[in-house]
C-alpha positions, 0 to 999 in steps of 0.5 A: 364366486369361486371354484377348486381347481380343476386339474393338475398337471399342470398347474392346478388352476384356479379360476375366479372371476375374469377381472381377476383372472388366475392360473395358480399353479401346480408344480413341485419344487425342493423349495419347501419340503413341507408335508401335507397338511393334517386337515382334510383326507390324505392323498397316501403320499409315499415320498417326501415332497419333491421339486420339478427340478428334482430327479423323480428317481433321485431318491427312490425308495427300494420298493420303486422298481425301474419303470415307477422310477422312470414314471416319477421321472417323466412326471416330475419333468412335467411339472419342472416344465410347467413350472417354467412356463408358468413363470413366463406365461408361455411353454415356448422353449419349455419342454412341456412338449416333451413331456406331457401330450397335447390332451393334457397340455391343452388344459396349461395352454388355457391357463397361460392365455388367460395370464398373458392377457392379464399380464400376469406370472407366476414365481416361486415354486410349487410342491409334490408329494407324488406317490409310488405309481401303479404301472400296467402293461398292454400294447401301450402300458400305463401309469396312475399315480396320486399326488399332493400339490402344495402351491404355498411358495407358488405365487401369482404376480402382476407382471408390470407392478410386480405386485401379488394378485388377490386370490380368494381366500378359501381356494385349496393351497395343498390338494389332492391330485391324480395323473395318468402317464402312458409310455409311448416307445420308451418315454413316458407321457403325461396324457391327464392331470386332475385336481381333486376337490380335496385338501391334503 
C-alpha cells in the first residue's frame, strides 16, 4: 500500500513498503524547467522553476523585496543541500545544517537511514517552483512560502546495481509543498517542510 509524501524540505518522500523502501526526493534544480502540471489544484507559483544550485535571488522579480529574497535564498540552499545528500545517502560534509534546523532536518535524516540500508541514492535533480514568501515580524520574524516540487529528473537508484528502484505508479511526481523558515539573527532557517497530498 502506498502513501503521498509526507513532507518537503527535504525531499519529499515517499514511502511504500520496507522491501522496497524509498526516500524519493525533493529539490530544485535548472535541470528541467518544466511548469507544474495543469491536472490537479495549482500551487500559485510565482517564478519560474528554479535548482537548488541556483541562487534564490538570482533572478527575483521587482516585487521580491530584500528580505523575500533573502528567504528564497535560504530556502533554495536547503534544498541544494538535501539534494547533495540524497545523492549520498548521508547529509555529512552537506551543509543541510546550516540551513535547515534539526526539527525539520529529523524528518531527511529518517529518510537517509532508511536508504543507507537498502543501499540506495538518489541522482539527477529535482524541481521548485517556489512562490514570493509571506514574511512577518516579531522578536523572531517569519516566512511562509508555497511551492511546487517536481521530482521527474530525481531518481531513485540501487547503489551497487546502479539500477532505477521500482516506485509505485500512482505516487505524486509534482506536488504541492509548503515551508516554514524563521530568522535566527541574520539567517534564516528552514524549521518545516511539508508535502501536501496534492498535485500541482
Amino acid at each position: 500500500m502506498t502513501r503521498a509524501p509526507r513532507r518537503p524540505a527535504a525531499l519529499t518522500a515517499v514511502r511504500i513498503p520496507k522491501r522496497l523502501t524509498t526516500a524519493v526526493l525533493l529539490a530544485g534544480s535548472l535541470v528541467a524547467l518544466t511548469g507544474c502540471s495543469d491536472n490537479g489544484p495549482k500551487a500559485s507559483p510565482s517564478r519560474p522553476g528554479t535548482s537548488p544550485s541556483a541562487s534564490a535571488s538570482a533572478s527575483p522579480r521587482s516585487t521580491v523585496d530584500p528580505e523575500q529574497a533573502a528567504v528564497l535564498a535560504a530556502y533554495t540552499q536547503s534544498w541544494q543541500a538535501q539534494t547533495e545528500a540524497y545523492a549520498k545517502a548521508s547529509s555529512a560534509g552537506t551543509g543541510l545544517r546550516k540551513t535547515t534546523t534539526l526539527q525539520a532536518l529529523g524528518l531527511v535524516e529518517q529518510d537517509l537511514e532508511t536508504m543507507r540500508k537498502a543501499g540506495q541514492v538518489a541522482t539527477g535533480k529535482p524541481v521548485i517552483h517556489p512562490s514570493a514568501p509571506k514574511v512577518t515580524g516579531g522578536d523572531i520574524p517569519k516566512a511562509t512560502l508555497t511551492d511546487c516540487v517536481d521530482t521527474s529528473h530525481w531518481t531513485l537508484i540501487d547503489k551497487a546495481t546502479k539500477k532505477k528502484v521500482p516506485l509505485p505508479s500512482t505516487r505524486l511526481i509534482r506536488y504541492v509543498s509548503t515551508a516554514q523558515l524563521q530568522k535566527w539573527g541574520t539567517k534564516w532557517m528552514v524549521t518545516e517542510l511539508t508535502a501536501q497530498k496534492q498535485t500541482c
